[in-house]
C-alpha positions as CSV (number, residue, x, y, z in Angstrom):
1,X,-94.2,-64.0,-199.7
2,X,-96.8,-65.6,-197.7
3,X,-95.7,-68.5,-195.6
4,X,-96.6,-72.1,-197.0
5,X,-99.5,-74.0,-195.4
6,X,-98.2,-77.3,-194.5
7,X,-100.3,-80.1,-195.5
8,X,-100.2,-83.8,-195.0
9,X,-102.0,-86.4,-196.6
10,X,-102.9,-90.0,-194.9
11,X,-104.7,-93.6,-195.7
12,X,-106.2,-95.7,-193.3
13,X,-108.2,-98.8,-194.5
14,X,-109.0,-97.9,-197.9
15,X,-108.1,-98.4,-201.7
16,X,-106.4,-94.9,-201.8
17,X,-108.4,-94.5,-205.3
18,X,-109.0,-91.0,-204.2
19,X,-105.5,-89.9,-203.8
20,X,-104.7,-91.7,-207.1
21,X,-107.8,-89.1,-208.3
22,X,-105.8,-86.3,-206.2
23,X,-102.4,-86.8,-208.2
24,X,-103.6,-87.3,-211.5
25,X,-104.7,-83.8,-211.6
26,X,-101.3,-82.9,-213.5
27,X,-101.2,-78.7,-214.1
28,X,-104.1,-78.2,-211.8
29,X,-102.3,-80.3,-208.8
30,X,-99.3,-78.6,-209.4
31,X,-100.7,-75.0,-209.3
32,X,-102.5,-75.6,-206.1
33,X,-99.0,-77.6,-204.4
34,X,-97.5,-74.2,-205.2
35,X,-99.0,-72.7,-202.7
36,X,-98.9,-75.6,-200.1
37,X,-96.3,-77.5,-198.6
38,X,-97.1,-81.4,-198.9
39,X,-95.2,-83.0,-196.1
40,X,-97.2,-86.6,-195.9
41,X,-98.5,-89.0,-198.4
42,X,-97.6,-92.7,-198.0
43,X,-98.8,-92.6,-202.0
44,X,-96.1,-90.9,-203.4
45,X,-93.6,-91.8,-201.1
46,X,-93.6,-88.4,-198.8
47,X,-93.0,-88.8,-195.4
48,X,-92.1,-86.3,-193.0
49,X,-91.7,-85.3,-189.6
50,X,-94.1,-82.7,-188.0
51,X,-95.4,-81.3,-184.7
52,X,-98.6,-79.2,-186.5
53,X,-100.0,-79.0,-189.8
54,X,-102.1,-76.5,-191.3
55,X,-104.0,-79.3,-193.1
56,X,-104.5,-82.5,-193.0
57,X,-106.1,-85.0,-196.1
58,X,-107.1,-88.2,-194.8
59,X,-108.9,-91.0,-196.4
60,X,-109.9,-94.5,-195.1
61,X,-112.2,-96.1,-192.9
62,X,-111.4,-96.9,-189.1
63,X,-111.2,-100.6,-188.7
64,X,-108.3,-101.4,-185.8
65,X,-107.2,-99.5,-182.5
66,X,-104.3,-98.7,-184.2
67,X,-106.0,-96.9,-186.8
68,X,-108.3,-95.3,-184.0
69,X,-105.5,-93.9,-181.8
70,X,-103.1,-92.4,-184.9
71,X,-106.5,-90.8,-186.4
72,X,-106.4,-89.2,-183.2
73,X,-103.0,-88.1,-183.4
74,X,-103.3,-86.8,-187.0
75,X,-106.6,-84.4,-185.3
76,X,-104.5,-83.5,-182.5
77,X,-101.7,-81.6,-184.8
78,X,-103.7,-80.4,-187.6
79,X,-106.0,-77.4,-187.7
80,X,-108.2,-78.3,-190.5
81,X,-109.3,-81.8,-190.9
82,X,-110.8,-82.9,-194.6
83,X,-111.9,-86.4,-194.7
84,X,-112.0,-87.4,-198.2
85,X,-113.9,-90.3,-200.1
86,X,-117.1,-92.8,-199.1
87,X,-114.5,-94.9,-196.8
88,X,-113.6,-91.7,-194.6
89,X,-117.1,-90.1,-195.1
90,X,-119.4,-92.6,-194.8
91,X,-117.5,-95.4,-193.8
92,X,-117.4,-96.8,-197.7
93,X,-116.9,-100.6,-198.5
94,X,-114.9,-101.8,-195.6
95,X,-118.2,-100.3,-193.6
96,X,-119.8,-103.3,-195.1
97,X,-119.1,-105.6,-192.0
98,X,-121.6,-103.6,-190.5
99,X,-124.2,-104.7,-192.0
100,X,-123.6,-108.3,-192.2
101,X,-125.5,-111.1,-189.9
102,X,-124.7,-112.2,-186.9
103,X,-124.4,-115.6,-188.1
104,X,-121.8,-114.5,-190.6
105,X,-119.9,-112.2,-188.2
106,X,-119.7,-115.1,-186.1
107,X,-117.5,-116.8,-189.3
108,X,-115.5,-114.5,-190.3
109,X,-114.6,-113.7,-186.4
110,X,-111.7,-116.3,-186.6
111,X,-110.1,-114.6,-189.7
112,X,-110.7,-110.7,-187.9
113,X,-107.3,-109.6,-186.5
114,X,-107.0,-109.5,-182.4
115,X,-106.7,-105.1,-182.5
116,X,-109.4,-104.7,-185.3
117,X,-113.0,-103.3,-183.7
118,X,-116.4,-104.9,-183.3
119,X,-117.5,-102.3,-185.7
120,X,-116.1,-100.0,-188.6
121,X,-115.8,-96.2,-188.3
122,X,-116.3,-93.4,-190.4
123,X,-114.0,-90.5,-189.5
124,X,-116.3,-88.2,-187.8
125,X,-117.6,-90.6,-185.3
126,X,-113.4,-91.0,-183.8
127,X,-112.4,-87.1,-184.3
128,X,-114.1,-83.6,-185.4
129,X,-114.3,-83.2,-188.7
130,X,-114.0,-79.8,-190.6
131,X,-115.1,-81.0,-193.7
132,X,-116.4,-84.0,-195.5
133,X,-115.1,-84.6,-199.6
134,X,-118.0,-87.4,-200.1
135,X,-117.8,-90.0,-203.5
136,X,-115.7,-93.5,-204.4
137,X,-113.7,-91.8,-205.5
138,X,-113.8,-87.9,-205.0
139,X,-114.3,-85.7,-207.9
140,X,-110.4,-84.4,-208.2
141,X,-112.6,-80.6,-209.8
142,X,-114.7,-80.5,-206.7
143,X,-111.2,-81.3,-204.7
144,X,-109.2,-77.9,-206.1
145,X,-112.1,-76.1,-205.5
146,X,-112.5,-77.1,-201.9
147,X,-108.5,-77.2,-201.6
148,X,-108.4,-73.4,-202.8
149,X,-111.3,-72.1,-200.6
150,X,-109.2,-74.0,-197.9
151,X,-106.1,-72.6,-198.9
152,X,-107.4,-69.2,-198.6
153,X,-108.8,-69.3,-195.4
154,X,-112.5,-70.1,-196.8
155,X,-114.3,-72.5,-194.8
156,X,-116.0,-74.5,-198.3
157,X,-119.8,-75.2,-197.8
158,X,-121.3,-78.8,-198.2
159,X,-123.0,-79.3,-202.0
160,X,-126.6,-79.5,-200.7
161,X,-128.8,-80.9,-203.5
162,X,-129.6,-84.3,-204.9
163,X,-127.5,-85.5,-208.0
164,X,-130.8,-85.3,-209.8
165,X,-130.5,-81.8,-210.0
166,X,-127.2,-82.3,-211.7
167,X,-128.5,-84.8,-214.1
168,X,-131.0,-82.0,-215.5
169,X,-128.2,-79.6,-216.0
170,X,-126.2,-82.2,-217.7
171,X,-129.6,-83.2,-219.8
172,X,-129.4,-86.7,-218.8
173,X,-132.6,-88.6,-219.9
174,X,-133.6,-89.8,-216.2
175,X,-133.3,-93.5,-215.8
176,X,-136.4,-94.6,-214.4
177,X,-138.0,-93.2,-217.3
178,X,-135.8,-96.4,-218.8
179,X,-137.4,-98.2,-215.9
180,X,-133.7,-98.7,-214.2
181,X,-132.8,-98.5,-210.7
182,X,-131.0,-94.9,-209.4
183,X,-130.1,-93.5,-206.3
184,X,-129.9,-90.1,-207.5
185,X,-133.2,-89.1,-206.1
186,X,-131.8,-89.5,-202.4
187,X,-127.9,-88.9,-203.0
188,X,-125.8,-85.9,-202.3
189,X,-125.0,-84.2,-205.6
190,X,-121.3,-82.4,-206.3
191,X,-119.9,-85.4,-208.5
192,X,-121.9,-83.4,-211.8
193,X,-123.9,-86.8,-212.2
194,X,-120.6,-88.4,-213.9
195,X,-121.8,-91.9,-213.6
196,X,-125.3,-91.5,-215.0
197,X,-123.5,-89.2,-217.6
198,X,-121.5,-92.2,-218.2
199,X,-124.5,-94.6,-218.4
200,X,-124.5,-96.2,-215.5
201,X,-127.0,-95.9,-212.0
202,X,-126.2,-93.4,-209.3
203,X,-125.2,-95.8,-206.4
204,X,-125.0,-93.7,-203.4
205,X,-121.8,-93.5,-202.9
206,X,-122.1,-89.4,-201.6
207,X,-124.1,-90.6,-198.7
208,X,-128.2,-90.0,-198.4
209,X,-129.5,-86.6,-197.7
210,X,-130.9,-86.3,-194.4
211,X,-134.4,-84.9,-196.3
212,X,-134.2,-88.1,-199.4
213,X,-137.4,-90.3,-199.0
214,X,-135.4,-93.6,-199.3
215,X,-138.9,-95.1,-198.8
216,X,-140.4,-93.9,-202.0
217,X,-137.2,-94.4,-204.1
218,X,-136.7,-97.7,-202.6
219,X,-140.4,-98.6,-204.1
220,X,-139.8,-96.6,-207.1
221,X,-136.5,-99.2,-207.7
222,X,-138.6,-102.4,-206.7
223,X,-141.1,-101.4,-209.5
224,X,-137.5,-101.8,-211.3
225,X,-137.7,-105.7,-211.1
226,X,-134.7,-105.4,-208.9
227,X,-135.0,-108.4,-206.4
228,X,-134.5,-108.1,-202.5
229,X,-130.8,-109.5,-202.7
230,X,-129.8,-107.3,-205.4
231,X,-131.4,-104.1,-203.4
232,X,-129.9,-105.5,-200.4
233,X,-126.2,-105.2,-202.4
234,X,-126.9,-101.8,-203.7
235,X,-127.8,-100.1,-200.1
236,X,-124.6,-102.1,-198.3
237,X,-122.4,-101.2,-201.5
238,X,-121.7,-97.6,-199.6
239,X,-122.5,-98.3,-195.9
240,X,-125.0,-95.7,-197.2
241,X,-128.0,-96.5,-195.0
242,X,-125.6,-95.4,-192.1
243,X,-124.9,-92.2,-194.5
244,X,-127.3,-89.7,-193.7
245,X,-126.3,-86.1,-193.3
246,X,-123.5,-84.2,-194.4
């Protein structure tokens, strides 16, 4: 029998809403932890000692130098990095700060502990990242099918098409046709369009493909009625604007 990859899971400055989205996966998460050994995850009370990992899961933002140097640590022992959600991807909601005014960093300086940074990381800009699981939260299907791929020594490719794509597939009447504000136009696709499915706007929350014309849609969603502030919101909800790529 084949040896067991070791795998650890780990949360930095996040909600951990995707491995809440990881462990809900009942029969399917169970299948693929029999072929894995899970020695990490602060989430479900797992923690272990190790020297190397075959795998390592980490989701979360970089905010503090103590974050910074055991993000390092974590890249040092494992072989495969996956950053998973908008937090470790793209930097998510706590990337937020970067966007902010001077004049408002300047007030919320006082309440900012001594060891967190001027400025909030996304993974890949600490350490090398092997792959990136984009959304808020991930898409637990798309996660067993990366995890497998993984698992079986198959380096997964990134989902390289706008979620409007999946929005046809799915039949979803388009919602500007509705006149209503979506990022879909711009956003990497792989979540199967769940939140337009669902009714509501695509927020960007996969990041912005490096070839979307955020120009265009962003006059497309001012023809919306959506006001400046509101816009403003939307493009800050995801650090997107600092997004681009894969």
């Amino acid at each position: 029998m084949a040896k067991k990859l070791k795998v650890g899971v780990f949360s930095f400055s996040c909600c951990e809403g995707c491995q809440l989205e990881m462990f809900q996966m009942e029969g399917e998460i169970l299948d693929l932890f029999g072929e894995i050994n899970l020695v990490n995850s602060r989430l479900i009370g797992k923690r272990g000692k190790f020297n190397e990992l075959d795998i390592a899961i980490v989701e979360g933002s970089i905010i503090s130098a103590k974050e910074k140097k055991e993000l390092k640590e974590i890249r040092e022992k494992a072989k495969f990095l996956m950053a998973i959600g908008a937090c470790a991807v793209t930097g998510g909601v706590p990337g937020v700060r970067n966007n902010i005014s001077p004049s408002i960093k300047k007030k919320i300086r006082g309440q900012m502990k001594k060891h967190h940074l001027e400025k909030v990381h996304n993974l890949a800009e600490i350490v090398k990242v092997d792959y990136n699981l984009k959304g808020c939260p991930i898409n637990y299907k798309e996660f067993v099918v990366v995890m497998n791929q993984i698992v079986r020594g198959i380096t997964p490719k990134d989902v390289d098409i706008p979620v409007c794509v999946e929005c046809k597939h799915n039949e979803n009447l388009c919602l500007y046709k509705k006149n209503k504000a979506c990022l879909g136009p711009i956003t990497f696709g792989g979540c199967d369009s769940v939140c337009i499915n669902e009714g509501f706007m695509c927020n960007g929350c996969r990041g912005f493909r490096p070839d979307g014309n955020l120009k265009t849609t962003l006059k497309r969603i001012k023809r919306t009625g959506m006001d400046e502030k509101d816009l403003r919101i939307l493009l800050d909800s995801f650090h997107s604007l600092g997004a681009r790529g894969g």
